[in-house]
C-alpha positions as CSV (number, residue, x, y, z in Angstrom):
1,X,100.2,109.7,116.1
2,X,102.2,112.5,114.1
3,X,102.0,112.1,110.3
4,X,103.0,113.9,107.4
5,X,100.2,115.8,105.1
6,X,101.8,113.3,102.1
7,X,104.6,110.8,101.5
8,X,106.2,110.3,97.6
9,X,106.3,106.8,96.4
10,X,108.7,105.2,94.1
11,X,107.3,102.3,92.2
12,X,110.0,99.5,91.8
13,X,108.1,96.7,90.8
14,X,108.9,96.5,86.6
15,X,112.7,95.9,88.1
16,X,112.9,95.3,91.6
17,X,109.7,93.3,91.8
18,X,110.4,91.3,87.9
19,X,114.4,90.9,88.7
20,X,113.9,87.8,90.4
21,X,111.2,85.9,88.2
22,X,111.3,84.0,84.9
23,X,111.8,86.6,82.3
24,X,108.6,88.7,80.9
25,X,109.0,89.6,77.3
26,X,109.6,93.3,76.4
27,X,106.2,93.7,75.3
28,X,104.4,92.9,78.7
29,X,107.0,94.9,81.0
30,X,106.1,97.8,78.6
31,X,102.5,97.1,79.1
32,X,103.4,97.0,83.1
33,X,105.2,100.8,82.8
34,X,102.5,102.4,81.1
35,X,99.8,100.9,83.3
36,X,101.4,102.2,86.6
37,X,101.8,105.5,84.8
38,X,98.1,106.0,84.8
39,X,98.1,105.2,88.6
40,X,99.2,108.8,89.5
41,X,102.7,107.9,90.5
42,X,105.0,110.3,90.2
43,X,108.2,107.9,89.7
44,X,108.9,104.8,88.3
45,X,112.3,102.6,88.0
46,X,111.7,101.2,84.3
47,X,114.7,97.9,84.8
48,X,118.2,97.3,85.0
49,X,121.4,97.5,83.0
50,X,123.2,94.9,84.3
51,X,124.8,92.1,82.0
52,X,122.0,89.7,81.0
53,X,124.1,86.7,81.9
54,X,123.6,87.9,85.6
55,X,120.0,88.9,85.3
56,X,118.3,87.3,82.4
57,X,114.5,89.0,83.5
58,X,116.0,92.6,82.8
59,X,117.9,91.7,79.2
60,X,116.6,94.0,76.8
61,X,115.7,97.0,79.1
62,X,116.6,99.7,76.7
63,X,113.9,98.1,74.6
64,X,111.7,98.6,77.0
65,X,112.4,102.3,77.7
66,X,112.2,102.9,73.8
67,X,108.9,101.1,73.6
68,X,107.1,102.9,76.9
69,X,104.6,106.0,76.6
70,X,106.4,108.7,78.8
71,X,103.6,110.5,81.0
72,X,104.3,114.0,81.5
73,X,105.5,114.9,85.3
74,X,106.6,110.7,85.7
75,X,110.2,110.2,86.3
76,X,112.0,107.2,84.6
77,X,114.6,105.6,86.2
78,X,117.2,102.3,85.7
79,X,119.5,101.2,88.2
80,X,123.0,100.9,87.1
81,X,126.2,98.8,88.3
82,X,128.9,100.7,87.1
83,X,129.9,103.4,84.1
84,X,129.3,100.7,81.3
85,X,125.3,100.5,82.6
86,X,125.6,104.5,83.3
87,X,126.4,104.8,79.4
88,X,123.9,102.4,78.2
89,X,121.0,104.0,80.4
90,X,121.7,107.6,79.6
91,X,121.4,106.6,75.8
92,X,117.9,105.1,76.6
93,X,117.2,108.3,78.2
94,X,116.5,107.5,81.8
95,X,115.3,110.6,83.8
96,X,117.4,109.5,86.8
97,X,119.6,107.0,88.1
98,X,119.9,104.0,90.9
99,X,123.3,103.0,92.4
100,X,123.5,100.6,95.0
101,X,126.4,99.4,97.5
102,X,125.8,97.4,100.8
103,X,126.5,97.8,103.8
104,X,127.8,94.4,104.3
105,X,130.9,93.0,102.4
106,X,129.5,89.5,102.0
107,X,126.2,91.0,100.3
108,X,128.2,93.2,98.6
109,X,130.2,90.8,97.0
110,X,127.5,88.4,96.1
111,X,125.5,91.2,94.6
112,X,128.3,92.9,92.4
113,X,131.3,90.9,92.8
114,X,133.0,93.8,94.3
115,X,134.3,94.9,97.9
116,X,132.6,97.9,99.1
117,X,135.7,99.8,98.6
118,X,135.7,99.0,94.9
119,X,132.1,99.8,94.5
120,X,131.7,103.3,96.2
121,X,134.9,103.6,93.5
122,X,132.5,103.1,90.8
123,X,129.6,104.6,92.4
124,X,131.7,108.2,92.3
125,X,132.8,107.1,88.4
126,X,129.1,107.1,87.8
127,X,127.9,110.3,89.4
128,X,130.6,112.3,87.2
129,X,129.8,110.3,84.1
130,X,125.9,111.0,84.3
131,X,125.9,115.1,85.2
132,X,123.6,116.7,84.9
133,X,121.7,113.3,84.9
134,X,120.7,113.2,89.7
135,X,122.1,109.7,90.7
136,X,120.6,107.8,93.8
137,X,121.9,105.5,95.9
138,X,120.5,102.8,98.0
139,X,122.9,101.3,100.5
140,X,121.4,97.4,101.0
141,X,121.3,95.1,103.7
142,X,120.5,98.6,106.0
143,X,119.1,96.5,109.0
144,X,120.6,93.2,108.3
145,X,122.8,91.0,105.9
146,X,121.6,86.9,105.4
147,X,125.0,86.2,105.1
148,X,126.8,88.3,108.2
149,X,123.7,88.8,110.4
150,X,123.9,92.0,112.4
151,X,125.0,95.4,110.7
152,X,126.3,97.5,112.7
153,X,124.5,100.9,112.2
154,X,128.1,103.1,112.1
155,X,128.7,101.7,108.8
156,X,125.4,102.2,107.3
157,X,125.9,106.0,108.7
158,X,129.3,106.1,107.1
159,X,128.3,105.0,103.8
160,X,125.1,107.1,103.3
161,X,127.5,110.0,104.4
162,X,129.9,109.3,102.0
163,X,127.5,108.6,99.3
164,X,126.0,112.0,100.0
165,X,129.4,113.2,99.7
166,X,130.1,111.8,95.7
167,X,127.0,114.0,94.6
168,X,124.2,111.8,95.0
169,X,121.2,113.5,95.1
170,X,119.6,110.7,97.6
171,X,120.0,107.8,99.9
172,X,117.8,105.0,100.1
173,X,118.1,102.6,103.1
174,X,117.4,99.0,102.0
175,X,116.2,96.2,103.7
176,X,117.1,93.8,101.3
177,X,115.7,90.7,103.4
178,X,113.4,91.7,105.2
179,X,116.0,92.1,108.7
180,X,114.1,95.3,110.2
181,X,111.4,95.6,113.0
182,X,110.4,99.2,114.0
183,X,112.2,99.7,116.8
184,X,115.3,98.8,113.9
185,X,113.6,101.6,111.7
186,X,113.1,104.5,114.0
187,X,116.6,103.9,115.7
188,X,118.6,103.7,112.3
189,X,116.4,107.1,110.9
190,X,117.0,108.9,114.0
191,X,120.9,108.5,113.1
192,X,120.6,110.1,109.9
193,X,118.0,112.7,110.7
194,X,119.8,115.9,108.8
195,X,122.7,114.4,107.5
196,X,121.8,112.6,104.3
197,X,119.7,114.8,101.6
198,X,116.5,112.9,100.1
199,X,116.4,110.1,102.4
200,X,114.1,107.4,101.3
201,X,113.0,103.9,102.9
202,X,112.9,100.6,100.6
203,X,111.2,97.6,103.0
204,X,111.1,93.7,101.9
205,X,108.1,91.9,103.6
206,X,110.5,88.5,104.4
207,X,109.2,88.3,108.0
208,X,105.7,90.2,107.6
209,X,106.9,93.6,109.2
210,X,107.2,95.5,106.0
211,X,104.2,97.4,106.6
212,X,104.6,97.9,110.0
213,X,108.7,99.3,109.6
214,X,107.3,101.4,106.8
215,X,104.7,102.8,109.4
216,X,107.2,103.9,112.2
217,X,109.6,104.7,109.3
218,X,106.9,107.6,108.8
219,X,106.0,108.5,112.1
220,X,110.1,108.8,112.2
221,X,109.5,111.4,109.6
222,X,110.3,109.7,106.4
223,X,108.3,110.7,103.4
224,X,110.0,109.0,100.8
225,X,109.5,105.3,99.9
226,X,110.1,102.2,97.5
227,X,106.9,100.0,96.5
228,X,106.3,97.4,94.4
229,X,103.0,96.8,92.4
230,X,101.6,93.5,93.5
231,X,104.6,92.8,96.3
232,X,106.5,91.8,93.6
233,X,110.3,91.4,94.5
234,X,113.0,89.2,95.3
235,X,117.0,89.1,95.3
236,X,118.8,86.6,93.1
237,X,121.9,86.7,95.9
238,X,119.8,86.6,99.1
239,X,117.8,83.2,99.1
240,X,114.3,83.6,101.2
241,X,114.1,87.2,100.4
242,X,110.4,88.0,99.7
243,X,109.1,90.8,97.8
244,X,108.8,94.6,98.7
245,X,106.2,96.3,100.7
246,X,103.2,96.0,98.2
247,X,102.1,99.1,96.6
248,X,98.6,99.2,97.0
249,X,99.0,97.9,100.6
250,X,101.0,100.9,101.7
251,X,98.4,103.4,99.3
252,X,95.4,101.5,101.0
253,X,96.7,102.2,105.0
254,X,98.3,105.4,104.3
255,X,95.5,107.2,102.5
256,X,92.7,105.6,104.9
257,X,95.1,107.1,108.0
258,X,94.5,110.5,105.7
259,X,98.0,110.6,104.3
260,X,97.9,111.6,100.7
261,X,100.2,109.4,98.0
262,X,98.7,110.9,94.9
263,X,98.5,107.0,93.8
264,X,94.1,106.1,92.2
265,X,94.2,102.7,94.3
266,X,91.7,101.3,91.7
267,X,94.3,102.2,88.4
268,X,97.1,100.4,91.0
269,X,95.1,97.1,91.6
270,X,94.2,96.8,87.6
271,X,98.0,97.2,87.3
272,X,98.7,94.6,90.4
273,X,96.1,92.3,88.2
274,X,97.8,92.8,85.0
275,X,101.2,92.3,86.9
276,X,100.1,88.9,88.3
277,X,98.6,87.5,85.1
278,X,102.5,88.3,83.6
279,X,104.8,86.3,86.1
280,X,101.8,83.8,86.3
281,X,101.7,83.3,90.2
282,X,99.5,84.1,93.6
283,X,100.9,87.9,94.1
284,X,101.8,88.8,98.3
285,X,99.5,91.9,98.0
286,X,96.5,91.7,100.4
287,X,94.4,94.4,98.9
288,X,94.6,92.6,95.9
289,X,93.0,89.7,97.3
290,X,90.7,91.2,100.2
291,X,89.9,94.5,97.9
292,X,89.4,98.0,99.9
293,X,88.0,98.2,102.7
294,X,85.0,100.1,101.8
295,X,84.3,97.9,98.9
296,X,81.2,95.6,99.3
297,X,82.2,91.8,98.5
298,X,79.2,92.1,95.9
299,X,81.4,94.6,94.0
300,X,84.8,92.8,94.6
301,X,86.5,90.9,92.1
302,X,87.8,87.7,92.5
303,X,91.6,87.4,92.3
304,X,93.3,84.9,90.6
C-alpha cells in the first residue's frame, strides 16, 4: 500500500457540519472554533456569508469571526456566494476564501439559484475582488448529483480546469451526497492528476463509504482533505445527504496506518464532545463513541 509521509486536513465542521442544523448561538460556534484550534489543525472554515433567510444556522458569522481567538499558524476561512459575501468576509478578516459551483445544473440551481454559467461568472468577480486574499473552489456533486444521477466526469474536468484558470489557488472535489465508491475516487483523481493546483477531496458518509473513498483518494495520491468534527454535515438542497467524513475517524485510521495529520486526537474528541452537546443529537463519529483503539474501556468515557 503506497502512502504519503502526511496529509493536511481542513476542518469544516463550524460551517459545513452546523449549516444544516437548528441554529447555535454565536457564543457556542465561537466556543467550537477555538476548541478545534487547540486540536493542531492547521485550517479551519469559521461559517458562511450567505443571506440568513437562506441559511438561518450561519446568520451572524462575522460575529463569530470578531469573537474567535486566532491561533498563530491556523488559517481562517468563510465560504462565499458571490462579491456581496466576498466584501462582507474580507471585512471580518477571513485568511482565505471558499467558492463553490456544481457540476450539475440541477444542484447548482437549487444551491445558488444560478446556472453554472452564471456562477463561474461570479466566481471569477470574486477572485479579482478578494486579491491578494487565495480563493478556493469546490466544484459539488463531483461523483454524483440527487437530482440528475450520473455526472459525467468531462464536466467535472472542465470546471476544475476552468476554475484553476480564474486564479483560484485550489480545487476541491465534492461529494455532496455521498454518490462516490473508490473505484469513482481513484478514476476521477487519475483525471486530474497535474492539471488542477492544490487539489483537495471533501467526502459525505450518505452511503457509509466516506472513509473508504477518502482511503483510495490517498493511495491515489491526494493529501489534501475536508473533515468535520463529530461527522457533523448536511445540505439544505440535497435531502438524505449525511454528514462529512468525521474528523477524528479519518485522524484515528490515518495516523494508526502511520500517516501524520498533525491533529492531538484527544483535543479533537473533547471538541467532537463539546460539538455534540451544541446541536443536542447522537453525532455519526465512531471514535467518539468506541474511543481509540488503544484505549482500555476502563479509561473510556461514555458518550452521550
Amino acid at each position: 500500500m503506497q502512502l504519503p509521509a502526511s496529509v493536511s486536513i481542513r476542518e469544516v465542521g463550524p460551517r459545513d457540519g452546523l449549516q444544516n442544523e437548528p441554529p447555535v448561538p454565536v457564543e457556542a460556534r465561537v466556543r467550537l472554533v477555538d476548541a478545534l484550534s487547540e486540536t493542531g489543525v492547521r485550517r479551519i472554515e469559521v461559517g458562511s456569508f450567505v443571506s440568513p433567510r437562506a441559511v438561518p444556522a450561519m446568520a451572524d458569522t462575522d460575529q463569530v469571526f470578531a469573537g474567535i481567538s486566532r491561533r498563530q499558524g491556523v488559517t481562517y476561512s468563510a465560504l462565499v456566494p458571490n462579491r456581496r459575501g466576498a466584501e462582507a468576509a474580507r471585512t471580518a478578516k477571513a485568511d482565505r476564501l471558499q467558492v463553490v459551483v456544481a457540476a450539475s445544473e440541477s444542484y447548482n440551481r437549487a444551491n445558488v439559484n444560478r446556472s453554472v454559467a452564471e456562477t463561474m461568472e461570479e466566481i471569477a468577480g470574486v477572485v479579482a475582488l478578494a486579491a491578494p486574499t487565495p480563493v478556493e473552489a469546490t466544484v459539488s456533486t463531483a461523483w454524483g448529483c440527487p437530482y440528475e444521477g450520473e455526472v459525467p466526469s468531462d464536466r467535472v474536468v472542465a470546471l476544475a480546469e476552468r476554475l484553476a484558470g480564474t486564479g483560484c489557488a485550489g480545487i476541491s472535489l465534492g461529494d455532496t451526497t455521498g454518490m462516490a465508491t473508490p473505484r469513482r475516487v481513484e478514476a476521477l483523481l487519475a483525471r486530474l492528476e497535474g492539471r488542477v493546483p492544490a487539489l483537495n477531496c471533501h467526502f459525505h458518509d450518505t452511503r457509509g463509504t466516506g472513509l473508504a473513498n477518502l482511503l483510495a483518494a490517498v493511495q491515489a495520491g491526494c493529501t489534501d482533505f475536508d473533515t468535520a468534527v463529530g461527522g457533523l454535515g448536511g445540505s439544505p438542497t440535497a435531502p438524505g445527504a449525511a454528514g462529512n467524513v468525521a474528523s477524528e475517524d479519518v485522524v484515528h485510521m490515518l495516523e494508526d496506518m502511520g500517516v501524520a495529520t498533525g491533529v492531538d486526537l484527544d483535543a479533537l474528541l473533547a471538541a467532537a464532545h463539546l460539538a455534540g452537546g451544541l446541536v443536542e443529537h447522537p453525532l455519526a463519529s465512531r471514535v467518539l463513541v468506541a474511543g481509540p483503539r488503544t484505549r482500555r474501556l476502563a479509561d473510556q468515557e461514555v458518550s452521550g
